[in-house]
N, C-alpha and C positions, 0 to 999 in steps of 0.2 A: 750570548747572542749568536744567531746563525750568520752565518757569512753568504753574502752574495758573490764575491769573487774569492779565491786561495788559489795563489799563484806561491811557486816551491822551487827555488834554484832556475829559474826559464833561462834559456840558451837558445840564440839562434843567429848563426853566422853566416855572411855573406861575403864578399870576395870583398869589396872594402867596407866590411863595417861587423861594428861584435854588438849585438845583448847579452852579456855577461852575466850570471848570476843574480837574476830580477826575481826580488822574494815581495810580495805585499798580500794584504787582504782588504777586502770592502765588504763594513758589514750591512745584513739585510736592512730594508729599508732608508739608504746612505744615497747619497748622491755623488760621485768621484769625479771629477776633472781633470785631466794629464796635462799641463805644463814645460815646457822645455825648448828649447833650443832646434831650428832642422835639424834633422838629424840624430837625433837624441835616442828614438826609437819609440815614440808614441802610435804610430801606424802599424808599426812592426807588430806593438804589444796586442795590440786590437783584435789586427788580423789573424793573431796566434788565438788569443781568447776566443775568435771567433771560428775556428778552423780553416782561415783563409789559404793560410800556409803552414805548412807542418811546422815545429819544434824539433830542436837538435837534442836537447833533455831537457829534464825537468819538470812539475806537474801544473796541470789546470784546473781549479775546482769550478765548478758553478752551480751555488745552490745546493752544495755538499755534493754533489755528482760529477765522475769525470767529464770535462768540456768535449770529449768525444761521443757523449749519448746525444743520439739524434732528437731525441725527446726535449731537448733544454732549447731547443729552435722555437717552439713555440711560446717560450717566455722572457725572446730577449730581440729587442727592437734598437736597430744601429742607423744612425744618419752620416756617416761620412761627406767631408769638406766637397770634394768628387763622388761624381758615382763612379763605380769601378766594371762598367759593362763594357762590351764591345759596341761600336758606334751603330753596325749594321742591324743589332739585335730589335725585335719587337716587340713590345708588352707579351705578346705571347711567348716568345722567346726567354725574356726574363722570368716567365710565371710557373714555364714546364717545370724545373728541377723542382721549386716549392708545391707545386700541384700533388707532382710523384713521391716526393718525399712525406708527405701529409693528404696523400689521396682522398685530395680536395678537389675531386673531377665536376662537382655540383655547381661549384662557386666560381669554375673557369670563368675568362672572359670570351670565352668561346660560346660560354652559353648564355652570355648576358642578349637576350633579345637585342635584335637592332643593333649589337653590335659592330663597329667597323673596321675590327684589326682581322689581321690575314695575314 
């Protein structure tokens, strides 16, 4: 069966706190739910699978593809407890990096008629 996630040895350390040797896999079409304690490093593991913040070692799969091909953005949808933007930012703001990254200039909200963000 193919695997949705393949995680390999992940490491990622912070001034007080370690992900130590985090080995698992989720196969395709599975549903995963993380569990644990504050603290534990469910956030941590996310934001790594997600590119949010680099990795100290160790690998990412998604989809059988390293989690650093930009290409796997498009087939993966995250709702974190928080959002994680800056308080000033605008729809437009939030939307640039995903626009340019997927030069999606058609589907702006820039161009949605009658629009009211600025």
């Amino acid at each position: 069966m193919n695997k949705a996630i393949e995680i390999t040895n992940l490491r990622k350390q912070y001034k007080n706190f370690l992900l130590d040797n985090i080995s698992f896999s989720v196969p395709g079409g599975f549903v995963c739910g993380f569990i644990g304690e504050n603290g534990a490093g469910k956030t941590t593991t996310l934001k790594l699978i997600l590119g949010m913040i680099g990795k100290d070692s160790g690998s990412i799969r998604l989809f059988g593809k390293p989690a650093e091909d930009v290409s796997l953005k498009e087939d993966i949808g995250v709702l974190f407890e928080q959002p994680y933007y800056q308080e000033d930012q605008t729809p437009i703001d939030v939307e640039k990096p995903y626009a340019l990254s997927t030069e999606m200039e058609q589907h702006s909200f820039s161009s949605i008629p009658g629009a009211i963000f600025h």
